[in-house]
N, C-alpha and C positions, 0 to 999 in steps of 0.2 A: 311097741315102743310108746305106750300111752300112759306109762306112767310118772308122776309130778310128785313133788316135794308131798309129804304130811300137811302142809300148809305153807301158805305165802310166809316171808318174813314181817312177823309180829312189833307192833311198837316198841316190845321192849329191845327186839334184836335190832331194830332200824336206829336206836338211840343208843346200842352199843355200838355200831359202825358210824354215826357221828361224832361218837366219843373216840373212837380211833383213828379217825380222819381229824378232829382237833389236833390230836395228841402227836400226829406226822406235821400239822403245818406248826405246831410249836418248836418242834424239836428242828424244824425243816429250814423256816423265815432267816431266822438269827444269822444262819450259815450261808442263806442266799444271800443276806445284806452284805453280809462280809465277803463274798465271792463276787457281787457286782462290780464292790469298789476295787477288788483286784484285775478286774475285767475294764473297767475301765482307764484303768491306769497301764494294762498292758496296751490298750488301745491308741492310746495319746502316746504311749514310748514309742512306738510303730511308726507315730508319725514323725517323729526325730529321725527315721532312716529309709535314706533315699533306696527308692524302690524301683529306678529302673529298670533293674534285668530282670524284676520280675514281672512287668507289664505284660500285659496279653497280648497279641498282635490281630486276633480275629475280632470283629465287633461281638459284644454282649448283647443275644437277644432278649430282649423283653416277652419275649412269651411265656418263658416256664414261670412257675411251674406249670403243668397240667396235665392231663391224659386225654385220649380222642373221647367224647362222649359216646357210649355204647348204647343200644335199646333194640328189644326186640323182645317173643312170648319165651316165657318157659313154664314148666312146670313146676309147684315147690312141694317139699311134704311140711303142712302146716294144721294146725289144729289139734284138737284134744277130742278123741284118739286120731293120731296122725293120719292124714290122708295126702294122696297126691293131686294138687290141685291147679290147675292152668292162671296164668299169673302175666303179666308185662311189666316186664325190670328193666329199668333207666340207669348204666353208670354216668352220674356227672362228672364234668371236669375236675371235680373238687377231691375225686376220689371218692364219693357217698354213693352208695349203690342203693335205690329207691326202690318197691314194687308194688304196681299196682293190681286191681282187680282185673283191669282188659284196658286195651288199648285209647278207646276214650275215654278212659278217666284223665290220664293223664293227658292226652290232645285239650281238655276242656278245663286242664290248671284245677285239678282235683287233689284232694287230700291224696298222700300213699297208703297202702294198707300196713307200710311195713316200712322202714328205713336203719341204713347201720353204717357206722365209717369203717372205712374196710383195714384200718388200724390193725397190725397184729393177727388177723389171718393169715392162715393156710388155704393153698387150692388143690383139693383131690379129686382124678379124676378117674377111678379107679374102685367101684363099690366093695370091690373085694377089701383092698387096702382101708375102707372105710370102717367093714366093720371090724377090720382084725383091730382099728384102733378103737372101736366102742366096748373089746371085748375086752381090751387089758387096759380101758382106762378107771374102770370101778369096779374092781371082783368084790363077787360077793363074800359077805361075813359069814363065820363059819357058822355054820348051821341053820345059814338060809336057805331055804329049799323052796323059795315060793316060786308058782308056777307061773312062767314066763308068760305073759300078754302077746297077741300076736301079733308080728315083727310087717308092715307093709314095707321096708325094703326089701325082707328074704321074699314075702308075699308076691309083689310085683319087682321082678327084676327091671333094671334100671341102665339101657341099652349107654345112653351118654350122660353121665354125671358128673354133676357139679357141687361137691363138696367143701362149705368154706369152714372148716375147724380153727375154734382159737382157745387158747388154754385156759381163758379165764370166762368164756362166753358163748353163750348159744349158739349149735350150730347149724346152719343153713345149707339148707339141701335142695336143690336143683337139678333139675334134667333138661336138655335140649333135645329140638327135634331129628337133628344129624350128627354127625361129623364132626361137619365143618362148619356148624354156628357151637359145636361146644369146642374146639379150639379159638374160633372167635373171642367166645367168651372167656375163654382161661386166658388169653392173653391179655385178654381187654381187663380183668381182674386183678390181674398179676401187676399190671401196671398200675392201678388204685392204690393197691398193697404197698408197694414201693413209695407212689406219691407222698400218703398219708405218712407212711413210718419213716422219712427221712426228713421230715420237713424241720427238724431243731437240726440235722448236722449240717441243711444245706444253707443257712442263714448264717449270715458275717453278724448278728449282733450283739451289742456285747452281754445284753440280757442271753442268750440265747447259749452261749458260751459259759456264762457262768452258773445259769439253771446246769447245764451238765458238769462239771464243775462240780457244784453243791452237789449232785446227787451220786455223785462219786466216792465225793466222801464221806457224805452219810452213809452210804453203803461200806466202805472202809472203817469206819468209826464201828459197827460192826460185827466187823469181822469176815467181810464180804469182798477181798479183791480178784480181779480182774472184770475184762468188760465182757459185758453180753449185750443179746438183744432187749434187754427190757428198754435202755431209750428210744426203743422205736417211737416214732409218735408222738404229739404235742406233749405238751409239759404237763397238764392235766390227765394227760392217759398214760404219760411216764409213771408223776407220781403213784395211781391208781395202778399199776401193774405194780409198783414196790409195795405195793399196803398190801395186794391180794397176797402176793410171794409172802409177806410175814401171817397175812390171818390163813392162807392155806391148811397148814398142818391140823391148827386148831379145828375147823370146816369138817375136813375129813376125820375127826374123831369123834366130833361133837353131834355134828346135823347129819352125815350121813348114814348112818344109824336109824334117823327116820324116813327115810326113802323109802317109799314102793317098790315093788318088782324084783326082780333079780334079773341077770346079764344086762343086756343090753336095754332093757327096759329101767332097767336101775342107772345105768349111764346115761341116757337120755334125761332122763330125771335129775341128775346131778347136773348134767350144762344149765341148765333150764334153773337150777337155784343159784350156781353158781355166777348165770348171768343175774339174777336178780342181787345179788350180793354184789360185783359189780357197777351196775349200773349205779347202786346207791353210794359207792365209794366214789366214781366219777362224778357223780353231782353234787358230793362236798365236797370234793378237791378243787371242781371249776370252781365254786363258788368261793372258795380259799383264797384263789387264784387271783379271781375278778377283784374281792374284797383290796387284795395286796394293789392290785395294778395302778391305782393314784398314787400310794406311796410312795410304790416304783419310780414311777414316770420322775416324779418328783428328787427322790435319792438320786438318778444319774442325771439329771440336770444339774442337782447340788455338788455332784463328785464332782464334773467336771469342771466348774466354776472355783472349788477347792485346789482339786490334784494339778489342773493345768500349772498356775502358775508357780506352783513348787515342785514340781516333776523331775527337775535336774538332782534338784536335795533327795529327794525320793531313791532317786535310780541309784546314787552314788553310794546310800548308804546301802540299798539293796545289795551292790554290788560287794561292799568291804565284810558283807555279813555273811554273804554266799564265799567268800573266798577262805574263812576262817571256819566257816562250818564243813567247807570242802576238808580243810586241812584233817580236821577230827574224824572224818568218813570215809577217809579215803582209802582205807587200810581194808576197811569189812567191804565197801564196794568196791573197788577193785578185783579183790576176792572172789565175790559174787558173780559181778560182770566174766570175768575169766572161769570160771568152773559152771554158771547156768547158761549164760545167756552165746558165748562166744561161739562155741561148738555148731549151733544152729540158725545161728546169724546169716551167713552164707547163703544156704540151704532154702532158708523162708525167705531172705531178697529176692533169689533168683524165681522162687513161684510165683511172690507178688508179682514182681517185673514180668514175668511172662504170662501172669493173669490180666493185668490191665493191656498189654500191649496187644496181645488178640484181641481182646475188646476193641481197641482204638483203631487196628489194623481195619477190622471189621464196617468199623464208620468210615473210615477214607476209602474202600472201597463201595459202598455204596454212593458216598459222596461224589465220585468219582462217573460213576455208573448215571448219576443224577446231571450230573451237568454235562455230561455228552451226550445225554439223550436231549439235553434242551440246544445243544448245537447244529445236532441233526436237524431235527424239526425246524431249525431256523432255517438250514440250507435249505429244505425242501421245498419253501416258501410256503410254508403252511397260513390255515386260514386266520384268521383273529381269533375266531371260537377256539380252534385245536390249539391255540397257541396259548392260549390262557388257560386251557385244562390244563397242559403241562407244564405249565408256571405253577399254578394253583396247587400240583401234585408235587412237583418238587418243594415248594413252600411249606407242606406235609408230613413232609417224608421224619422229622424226629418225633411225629404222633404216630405214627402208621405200627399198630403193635404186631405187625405180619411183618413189616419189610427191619424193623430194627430189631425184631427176634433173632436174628443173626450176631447181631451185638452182641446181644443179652446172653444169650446160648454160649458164648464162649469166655463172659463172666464166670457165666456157672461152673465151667466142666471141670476147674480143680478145686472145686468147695470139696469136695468129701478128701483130699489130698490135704488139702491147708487146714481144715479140720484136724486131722490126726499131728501134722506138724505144730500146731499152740494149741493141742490141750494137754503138754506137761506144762505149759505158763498158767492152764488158769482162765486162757480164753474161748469164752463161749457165744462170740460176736460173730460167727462166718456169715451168717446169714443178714448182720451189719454191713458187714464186709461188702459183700456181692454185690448189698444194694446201691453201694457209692459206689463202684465199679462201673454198675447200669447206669446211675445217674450222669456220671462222667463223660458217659457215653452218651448218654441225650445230650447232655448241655453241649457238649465240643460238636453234635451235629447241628445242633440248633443256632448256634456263632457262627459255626460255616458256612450253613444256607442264607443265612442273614447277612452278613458278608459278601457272599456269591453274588444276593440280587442287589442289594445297595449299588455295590461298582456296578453293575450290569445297566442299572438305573443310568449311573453316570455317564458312561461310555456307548451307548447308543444311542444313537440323533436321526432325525430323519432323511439326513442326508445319508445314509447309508441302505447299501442295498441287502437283501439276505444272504449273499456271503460274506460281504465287505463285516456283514454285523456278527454272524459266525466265527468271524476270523479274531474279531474283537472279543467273544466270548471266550475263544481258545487264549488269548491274552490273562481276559481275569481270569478264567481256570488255575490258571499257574502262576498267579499272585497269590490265590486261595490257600491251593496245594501246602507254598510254603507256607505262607502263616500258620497254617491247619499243623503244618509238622513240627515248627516250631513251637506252637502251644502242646502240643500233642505230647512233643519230648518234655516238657516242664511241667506238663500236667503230672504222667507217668511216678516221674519220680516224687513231687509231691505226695502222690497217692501214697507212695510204697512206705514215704518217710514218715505219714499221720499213721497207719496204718500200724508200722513197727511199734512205736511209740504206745498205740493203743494196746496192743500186745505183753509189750517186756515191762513199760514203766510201775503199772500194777502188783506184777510179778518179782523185781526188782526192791517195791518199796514193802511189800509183804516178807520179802526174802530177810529185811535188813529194820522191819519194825523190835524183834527183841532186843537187839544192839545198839543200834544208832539212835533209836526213838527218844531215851530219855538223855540224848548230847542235845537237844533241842532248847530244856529250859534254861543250859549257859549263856543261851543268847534272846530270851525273848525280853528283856528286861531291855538290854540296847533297844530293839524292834519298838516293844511300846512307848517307849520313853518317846520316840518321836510322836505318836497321838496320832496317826492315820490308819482310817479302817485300810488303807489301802494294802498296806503293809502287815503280814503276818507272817510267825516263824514256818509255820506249818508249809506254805507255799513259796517260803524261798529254801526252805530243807527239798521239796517237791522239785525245786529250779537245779539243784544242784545234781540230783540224780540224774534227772533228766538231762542236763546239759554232760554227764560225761554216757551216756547213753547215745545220744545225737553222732558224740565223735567215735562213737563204732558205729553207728549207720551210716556218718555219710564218708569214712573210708569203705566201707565195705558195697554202699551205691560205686563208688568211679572204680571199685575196682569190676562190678559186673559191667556196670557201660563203657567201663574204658572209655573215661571222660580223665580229664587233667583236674576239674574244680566243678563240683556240683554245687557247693553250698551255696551259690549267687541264688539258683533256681529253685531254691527251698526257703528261699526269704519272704513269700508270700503264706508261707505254711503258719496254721494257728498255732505247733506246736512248739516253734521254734522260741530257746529260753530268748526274756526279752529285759531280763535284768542288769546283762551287761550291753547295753547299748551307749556309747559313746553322747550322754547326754551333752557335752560341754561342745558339742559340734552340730547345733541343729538347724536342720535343714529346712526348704518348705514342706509341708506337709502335702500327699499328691495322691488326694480323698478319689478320683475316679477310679474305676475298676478298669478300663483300658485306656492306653495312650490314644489320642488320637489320629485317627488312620488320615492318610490322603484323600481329599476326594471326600469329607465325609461332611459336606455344608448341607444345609436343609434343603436348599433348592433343586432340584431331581432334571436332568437333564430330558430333553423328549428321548422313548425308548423307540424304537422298531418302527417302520411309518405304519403297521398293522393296528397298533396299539399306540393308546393314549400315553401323555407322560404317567410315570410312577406307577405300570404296569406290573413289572418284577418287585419293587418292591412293596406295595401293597397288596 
């Protein structure tokens, strides 16, 4: 496997990949700018509508994001011609997995020899499965017959491996010394992987919303609908996954042609350019990015100081525009709706819903597991030491990638089910999917424990003996419990409702782009004539699908939950249309992310007389 490119990429190819990294943020900006100001004007309608029922009832912890920081030796195969070489790899909380030469370099805040965001990998832990993918991802050209270099994985078999493959970048090969530090590792990984690649869908801002947004529709402008995974991951490794997907084909006709080797030496060789191609498309995209970012800042300061105080004018003609482009549409979408979408409506509620609910089942039982193990040990009258490890461990317990692999595990188990059900839509997101599923699942334990020790904080005084305080913990349990179940059910449907949407609306506006597409320019004339970027035809045609899309999901939600009215509990959702909102009724605006609990004043009451005040919850 030691064979590399005919040569590095030459000046002249590094100045054609800055030339096509221009030529995505020209075509890119124009549409972001206009997608902000949509993003912020949905922002400011939101806040016209009172949001009670959608309050959370657990406290929001401040810890996420993150992951348990990992470290320990492994071996990697590195160098030219590859060797296996003993290493000490650090995952930071950050998701960046580091590697040093040996152990004190980095005890002594040394350079790495090596570092990567774990954006957009894979974990394979299976050599077989490794190479059967090195061996179908570059076949040779016909009538290559060069004789293969020889291979140190067939060479030296590879008891526990650690594989991280990614489509567009070098891949990284690992070995542990057991078992049980390469489970370790692959969960400790996995969870990097997740960090890194959800960190735009887990963000309420309205930059954030409308980067995906714009890159939607430039993908749709096109010819590209439905969602997948390329937004995994920051907006600079988004972009840079959309410029690789279009310079791809050309790659593979043009430069691989020069490649060394044959099989798997000729694969190896292709990561190895490919990541060079790569890296230089990601460091003109950041710098795009960075370039944009004062503008930025500046443009939704400016919206908002604009759209605020005409937002009622805004909404109202939104609303009369969307009701008259309904009327023109509603003939081919209804259509649509009733012969594609209706049949498997059903069908795919019911797996989301029982995809997330295992997952969530899965948190409250640990949860659960967690705080009666901190009651016992109260009654026991345990030491201050023992009683602080298991404060300490419970506090833990949504980093612990062993004990929340339960969760997670049953995120997964109808990926390859939901897979075959949306890919006659078009969607190639499951792997999306799974990972807001997991994350759902961290964040609803991470509120819970946060939660748990706060009241715990409050209601233990040192007047109390270790039952008396026991007995008071079985009290908050069952404060938790409920809150925990009542976000729990609001979360759920949530999920399933952003989720559908990502699914059918793609499918839906592709279905009904030859027809409907050009009843758009009857009305953009009204639309501009008003003079707000906030305002475009394109995204209230977008409002209108969507919104008769919503009213088959959320009849077909209460009919799986046998609920009376769900749509209260989907008013927190980003997907929800926000054009007809009763502008001429506004309300205050109620910017926290939870109401505030009982009991939640700064002052920490003394805990347990073992321990100091602010025990539990520090």
């Amino acid at each position: 496997m030691g064979g590399r490119p005919s040569s590095p990429l030459d000046k002249r190819q590094q100045q054609h990949l800055r030339g096509q990294v221009d030529a995505l943020m020209k075509n890119f900006l124009p549409q972001y700018r206009v997608q902000l100001a949509a993003s912020v004007l949905r922002q400011i309608s939101r806040e016209l509508v009172p949001q009670e029922l959608a309050g959370c009832q657990l406290l929001h912890s401040k810890k996420l994001p993150r992951v348990r920081e990992h470290r320990g030796p492994l071996i990697q195969l590195q160098g030219h011609p590859p060797q296996w070489q003993p290493i000490f790899c650090v995952l930071r909380g950050d998701g960046r997995l580091e590697w040093f030469s040996r152990r004190e370099e980095y005890e002594n805040g040394g350079r790495p020899l090596g570092s990567v965001a774990l954006t957009g990998y894979t974990v394979l832990t299976s050599q077989h499965e490794y190479l059967h993918l090195l061996d179908t991802l570059c076949p040779d050209s016909p009538g290559d017959h060069t004789e293969e270099e020889p291979d140190p994985l067939l060479e030296m078999p590879v008891n526990f491996p650690l594989f991280l493959q990614h489509p567009f970048r070098r891949h990284l090969c690992f070995s542990a010394a057991t078992g049980e530090m390469q489970r370790a590792w692959r969960l400790a990984l996995q969870g990097g992987i997740r960090l890194r690649g959800t960190v735009l869908q887990r963000s309420q801002a309205p930059a954030a919303h409308a980067f995906l947004d714009t890159i939607r529709l430039y993908r749709q402008h096109k010819g590209h609908f439905g969602h997948d995974d390329m937004t995994l991951g920051s907006d600079a490794e988004v972009l840079t996954a959309v410029l690789m997907r279009e310079l791809l084909p050309a790659l593979q006709a043009q430069i691989q042609t020069g490649l060394r080797g044959a099989g798997r030496a000729r694969a190896w060789a292709w990561t190895e350019l490919l990541d060079a191609v790569h890296a230089a498309v990601l460091a003109g995209a950041s710098a795009g990015l960075r370039a944009f970012q004062l503008e930025k800042d500046e443009l939704l300061a400016a919206l908002d100081r604009t759209i605020r105080p005409d937002v009622d004018h805004l909404l109202r003609l939104r609303g009369r525009v969307s009701a008259k482009l309904l009327a023109e549409v509603q003939g081919p979408l209804e259509s649509c709706l009733s012969r594609k979408v209706d049949a498997q409506l059903p069908r795919l509620t019911r797996t989301l819903l029982n995809t997330v609910e295992a997952a969530l089942a899965a948190v409250q039982t640990l949860l659960v597991q967690g705080m009666d193990r901190l009651s016992r040990h109260l009654r026991g009258s345990p030491s201050s030491t023992r009683l602080r490890k298991e404060v300490y461990s419970f506090g833990e317990m949504p980093w612990d990638p062993e004990l929340m692999q339960t969760c997670y595990r049953e995120a997964e188990r109808s990926q390859g089910h939901l897979g075959q059900l949306v890919a006659p839509f078009g969607f190639s997101g499951v792997r999306s999917l799974v990972f807001g599923a997991q994350d759902l699942s961290q964040q609803l334990m991470a509120d819970a424990v946060a939660t748990f020790l706060q009241l715990a904080d409050q209601c233990l005084t040192t007047a109390l003996d270790c039952i008396q305080a026991a007995q008071q913990l079985e009290k908050v349990r069952g404060r938790v419990l409920k809150k925990f179940q009542s976000d729990s059910s609001s979360l759920q449907r949530k999920f399933v409702h952003r989720w559908q949407i990502c699914i059918f609306l793609p499918f839906v506006l592709s279905q009904l782009e030859p027809s409907c597409k050009a009843e758009l320019s009857e009305f953009e004339g009204e639309v501009l004539a008003v003079g707000s970027p906030a305002l475009t035809i394109e995204s209230i045609y977008e409002d209108v699908i969507q919104g008769a899309l919503l009213q088959r999901i959320d009849r077909e939600l209460k009919k799986a939950l046998g609920a009376s009215d769900v749509s209260c509990a989907l008013d927190g959702c980003s997907e929800v249309p926000w054009n007809q909102a009763e502008a001429g009724e506004e309300t205050e605006a109620q910017r926290g992310t939870c109401p505030k609990q009982p009991g939640t004043c700064t002052e920490v009451q003394p805990l347990y007389p073992l321990l100091p005040p602010g025990t539990f919850w520090s």
